[in-house]
C-alpha positions as YAML, in Angstrom:
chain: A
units: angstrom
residues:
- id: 1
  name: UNK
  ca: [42.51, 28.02, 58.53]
- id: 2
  name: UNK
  ca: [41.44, 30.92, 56.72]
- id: 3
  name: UNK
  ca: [40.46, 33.83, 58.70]
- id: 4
  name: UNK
  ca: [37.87, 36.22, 57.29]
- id: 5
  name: UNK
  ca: [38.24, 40.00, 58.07]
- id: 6
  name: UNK
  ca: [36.29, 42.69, 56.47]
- id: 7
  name: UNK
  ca: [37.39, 44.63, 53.76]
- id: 8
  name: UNK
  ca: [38.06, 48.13, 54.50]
- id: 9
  name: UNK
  ca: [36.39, 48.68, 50.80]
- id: 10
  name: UNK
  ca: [33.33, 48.17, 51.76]
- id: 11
  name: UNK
  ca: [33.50, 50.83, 54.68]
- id: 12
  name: UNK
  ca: [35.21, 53.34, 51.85]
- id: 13
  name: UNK
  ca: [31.90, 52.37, 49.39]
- id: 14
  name: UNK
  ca: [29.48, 53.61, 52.43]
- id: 15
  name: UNK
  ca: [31.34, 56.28, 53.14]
- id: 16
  name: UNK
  ca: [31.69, 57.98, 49.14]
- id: 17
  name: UNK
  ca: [27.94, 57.29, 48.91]
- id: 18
  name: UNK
  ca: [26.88, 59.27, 52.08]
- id: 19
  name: UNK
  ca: [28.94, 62.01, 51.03]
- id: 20
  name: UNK
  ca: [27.01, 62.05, 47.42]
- id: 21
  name: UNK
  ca: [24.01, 61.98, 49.25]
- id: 22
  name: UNK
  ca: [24.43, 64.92, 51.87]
- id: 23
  name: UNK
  ca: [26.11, 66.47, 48.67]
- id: 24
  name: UNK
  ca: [22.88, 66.08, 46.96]
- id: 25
  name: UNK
  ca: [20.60, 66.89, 50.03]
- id: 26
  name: UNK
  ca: [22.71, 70.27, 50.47]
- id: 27
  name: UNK
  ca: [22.68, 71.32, 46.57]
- id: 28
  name: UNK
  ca: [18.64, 70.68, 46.72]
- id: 29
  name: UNK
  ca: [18.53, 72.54, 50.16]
- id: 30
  name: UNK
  ca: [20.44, 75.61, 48.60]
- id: 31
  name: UNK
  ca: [18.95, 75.43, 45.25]
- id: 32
  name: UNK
  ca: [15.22, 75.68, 46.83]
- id: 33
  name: UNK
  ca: [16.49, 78.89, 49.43]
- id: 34
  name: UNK
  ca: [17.87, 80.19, 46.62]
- id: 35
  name: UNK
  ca: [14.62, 79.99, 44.21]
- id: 36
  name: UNK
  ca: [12.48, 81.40, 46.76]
- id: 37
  name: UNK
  ca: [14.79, 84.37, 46.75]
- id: 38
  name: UNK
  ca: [14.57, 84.85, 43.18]
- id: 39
  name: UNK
  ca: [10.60, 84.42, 42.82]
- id: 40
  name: UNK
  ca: [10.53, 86.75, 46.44]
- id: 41
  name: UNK
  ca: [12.23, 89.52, 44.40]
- id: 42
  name: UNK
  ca: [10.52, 89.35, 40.78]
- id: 43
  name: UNK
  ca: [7.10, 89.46, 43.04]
- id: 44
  name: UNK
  ca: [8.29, 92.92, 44.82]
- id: 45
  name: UNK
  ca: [9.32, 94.00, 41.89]
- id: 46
  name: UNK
  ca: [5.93, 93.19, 39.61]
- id: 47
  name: UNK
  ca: [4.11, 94.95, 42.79]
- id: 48
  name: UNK
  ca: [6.12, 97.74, 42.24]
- id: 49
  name: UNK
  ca: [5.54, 97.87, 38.26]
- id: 50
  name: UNK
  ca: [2.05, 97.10, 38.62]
- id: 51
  name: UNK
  ca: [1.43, 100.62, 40.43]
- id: 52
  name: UNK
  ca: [2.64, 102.90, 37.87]
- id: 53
  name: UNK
  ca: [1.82, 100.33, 35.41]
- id: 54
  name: UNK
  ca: [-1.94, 100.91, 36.65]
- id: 55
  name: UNK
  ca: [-1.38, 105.02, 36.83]
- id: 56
  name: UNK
  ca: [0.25, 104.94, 33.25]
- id: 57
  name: UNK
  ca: [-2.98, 102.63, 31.67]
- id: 58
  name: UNK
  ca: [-5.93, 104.71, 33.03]
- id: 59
  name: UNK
  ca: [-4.17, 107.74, 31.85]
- id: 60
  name: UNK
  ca: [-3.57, 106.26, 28.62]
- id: 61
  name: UNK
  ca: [-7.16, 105.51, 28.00]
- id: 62
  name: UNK
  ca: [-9.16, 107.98, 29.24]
- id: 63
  name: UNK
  ca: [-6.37, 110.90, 27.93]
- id: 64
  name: UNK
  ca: [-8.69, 112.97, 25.51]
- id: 65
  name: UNK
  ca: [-9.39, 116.98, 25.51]
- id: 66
  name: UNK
  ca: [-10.17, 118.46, 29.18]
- id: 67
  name: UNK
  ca: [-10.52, 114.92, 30.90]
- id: 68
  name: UNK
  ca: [-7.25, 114.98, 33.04]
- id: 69
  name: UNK
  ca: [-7.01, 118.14, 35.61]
- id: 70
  name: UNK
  ca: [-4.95, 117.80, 38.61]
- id: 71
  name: UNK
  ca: [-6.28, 119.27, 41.71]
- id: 72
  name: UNK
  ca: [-5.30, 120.06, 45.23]
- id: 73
  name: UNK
  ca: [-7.38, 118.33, 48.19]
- id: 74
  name: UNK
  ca: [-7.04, 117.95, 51.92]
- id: 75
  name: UNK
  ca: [-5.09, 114.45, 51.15]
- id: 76
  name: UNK
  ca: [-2.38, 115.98, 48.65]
- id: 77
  name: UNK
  ca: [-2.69, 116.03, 45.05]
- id: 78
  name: UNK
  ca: [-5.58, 114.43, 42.93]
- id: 79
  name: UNK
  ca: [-5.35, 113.19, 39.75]
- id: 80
  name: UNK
  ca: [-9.39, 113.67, 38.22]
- id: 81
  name: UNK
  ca: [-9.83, 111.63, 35.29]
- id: 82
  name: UNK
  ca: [-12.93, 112.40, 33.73]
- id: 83
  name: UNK
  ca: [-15.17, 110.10, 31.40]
- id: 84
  name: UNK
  ca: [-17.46, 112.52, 29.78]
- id: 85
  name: UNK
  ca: [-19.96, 112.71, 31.70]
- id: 86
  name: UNK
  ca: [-20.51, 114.17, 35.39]
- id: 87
  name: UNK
  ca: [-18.10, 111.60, 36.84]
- id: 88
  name: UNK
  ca: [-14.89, 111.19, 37.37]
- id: 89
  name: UNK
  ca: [-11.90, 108.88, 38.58]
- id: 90
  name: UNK
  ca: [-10.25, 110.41, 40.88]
- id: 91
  name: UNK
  ca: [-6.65, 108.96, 42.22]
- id: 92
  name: UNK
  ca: [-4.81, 110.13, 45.20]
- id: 93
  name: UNK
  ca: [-2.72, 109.34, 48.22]
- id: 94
  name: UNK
  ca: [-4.25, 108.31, 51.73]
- id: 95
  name: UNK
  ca: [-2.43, 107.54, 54.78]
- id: 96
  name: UNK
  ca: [0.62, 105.73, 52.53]
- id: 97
  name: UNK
  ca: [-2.06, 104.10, 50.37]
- id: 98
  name: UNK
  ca: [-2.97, 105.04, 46.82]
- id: 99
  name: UNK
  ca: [-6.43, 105.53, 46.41]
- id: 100
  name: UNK
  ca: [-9.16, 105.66, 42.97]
- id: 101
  name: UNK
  ca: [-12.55, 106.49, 43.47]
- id: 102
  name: UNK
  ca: [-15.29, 106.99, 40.68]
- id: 103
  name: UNK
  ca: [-17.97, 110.03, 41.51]
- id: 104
  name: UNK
  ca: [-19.17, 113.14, 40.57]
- id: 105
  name: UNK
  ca: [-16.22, 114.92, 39.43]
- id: 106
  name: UNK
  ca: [-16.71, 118.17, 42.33]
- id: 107
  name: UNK
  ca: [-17.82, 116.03, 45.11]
- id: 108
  name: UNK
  ca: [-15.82, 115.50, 48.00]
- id: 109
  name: UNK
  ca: [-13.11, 113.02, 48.37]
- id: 110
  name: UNK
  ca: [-14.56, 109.88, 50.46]
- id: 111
  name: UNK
  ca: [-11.61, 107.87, 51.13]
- id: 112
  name: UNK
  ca: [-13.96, 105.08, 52.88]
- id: 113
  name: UNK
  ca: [-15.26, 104.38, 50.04]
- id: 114
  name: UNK
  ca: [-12.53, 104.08, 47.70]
- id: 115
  name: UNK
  ca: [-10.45, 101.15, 46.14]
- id: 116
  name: UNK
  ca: [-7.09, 100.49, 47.44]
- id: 117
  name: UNK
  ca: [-4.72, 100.62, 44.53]
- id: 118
  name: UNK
  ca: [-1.51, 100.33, 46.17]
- id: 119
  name: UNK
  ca: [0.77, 101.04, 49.00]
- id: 120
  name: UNK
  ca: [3.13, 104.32, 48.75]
- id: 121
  name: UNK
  ca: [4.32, 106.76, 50.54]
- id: 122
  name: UNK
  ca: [4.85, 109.61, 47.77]
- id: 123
  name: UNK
  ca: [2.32, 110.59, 44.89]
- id: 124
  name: UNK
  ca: [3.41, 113.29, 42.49]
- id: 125
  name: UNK
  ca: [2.11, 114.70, 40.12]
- id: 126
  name: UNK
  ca: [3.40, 117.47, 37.27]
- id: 127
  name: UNK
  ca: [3.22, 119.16, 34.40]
- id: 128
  name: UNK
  ca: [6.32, 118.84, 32.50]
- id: 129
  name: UNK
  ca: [5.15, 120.51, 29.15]
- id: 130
  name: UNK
  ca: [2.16, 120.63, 27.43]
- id: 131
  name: UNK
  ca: [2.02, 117.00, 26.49]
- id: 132
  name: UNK
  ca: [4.38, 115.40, 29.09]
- id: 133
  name: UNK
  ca: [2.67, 114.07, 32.62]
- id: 134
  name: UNK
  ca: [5.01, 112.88, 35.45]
- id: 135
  name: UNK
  ca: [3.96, 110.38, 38.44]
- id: 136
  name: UNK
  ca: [6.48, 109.62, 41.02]
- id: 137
  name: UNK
  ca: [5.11, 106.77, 43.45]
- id: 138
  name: UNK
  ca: [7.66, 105.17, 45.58]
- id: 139
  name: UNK
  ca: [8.10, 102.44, 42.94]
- id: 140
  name: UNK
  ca: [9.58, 105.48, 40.77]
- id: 141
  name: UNK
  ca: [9.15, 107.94, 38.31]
- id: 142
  name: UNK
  ca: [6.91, 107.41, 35.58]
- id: 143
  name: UNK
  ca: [6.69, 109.95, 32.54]
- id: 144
  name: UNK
  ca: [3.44, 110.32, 30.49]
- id: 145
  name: UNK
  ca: [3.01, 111.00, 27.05]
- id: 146
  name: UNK
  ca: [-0.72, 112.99, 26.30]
- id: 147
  name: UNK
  ca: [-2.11, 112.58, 23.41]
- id: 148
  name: UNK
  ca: [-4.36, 115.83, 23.88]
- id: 149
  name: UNK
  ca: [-1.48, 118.07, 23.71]
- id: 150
  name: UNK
  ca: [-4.19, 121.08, 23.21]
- id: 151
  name: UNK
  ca: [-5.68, 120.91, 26.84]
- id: 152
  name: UNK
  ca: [-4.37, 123.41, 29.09]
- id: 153
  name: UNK
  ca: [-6.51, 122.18, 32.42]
- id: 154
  name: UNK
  ca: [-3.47, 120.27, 33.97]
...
């Protein structure tokens, strides 16, 4: 009589194809972590673009003669941006936030009512020349070319 043992073969076939498979499992496991890290970190840094991003387009469009001033207030500096008329946007720092505000251009700051722009905890503001505007945020430094090189009010 014949006897019939098992192949060891068949023990070695299970064996290579669990290994593929927790192979596989572990590259998708890693791969995923490893995505989220990347997407975690272009988000942080598109937050932190977006802020000076922001600062650097509302300068940009409203930059004619006399409509940018920088003033001193209770919360730090203020950067007044005004439209032409009366009014004004007004951005500055409050308690590590960075705030814009539209109103008449000499009323008082009313944080309250205000739109959150951003989270910082440093907003600078200077002169550089007489056409070059610097705002350092803690997302950096960004520098500002005026086009109204003639006005003298920052």
């Amino acid at each position: 009589m014949k006897s019939r043992g098992q192949s060891p073969l068949g023990f070695y076939m299970i064996g290579i194809a669990g290994l593929f498979l927790a192979g596989f499992f572990l590259l998708v496991l890693f791969g995923a972590q490893n995505y989220r890290n990347t997407v975690t970190g272009q988000n942080d840094n598109m937050k932190n673009r977006a802020l000076l991003s922001y600062i650097a387009t509302v300068v940009k469009a409203y930059d004619s003669r006399e409509a940018l001033k920088i003033n001193d207030s209770e919360y730090g500096q203020v950067l007044v941006i005004s439209d032409g008329s009366r009014f004004a946007m007004r951005i500055y720092k409050y308690q590590d936030t960075l705030m814009e505000d539209y109103a008449v251009a000499d009323s008082p700051l009313a944080p309250e009512n205000a739109q959150q722009i951003g989270e910082t905890k440093r907003f600078e503001l200077n002169k550089l020349s007489s056409d070059v505007l610097s705002v350092s945020t803690d997302a950096g430094k960004v520098l500002l070319h005026l086009r109204c090189e003639e006005d003298d009010a920052l």
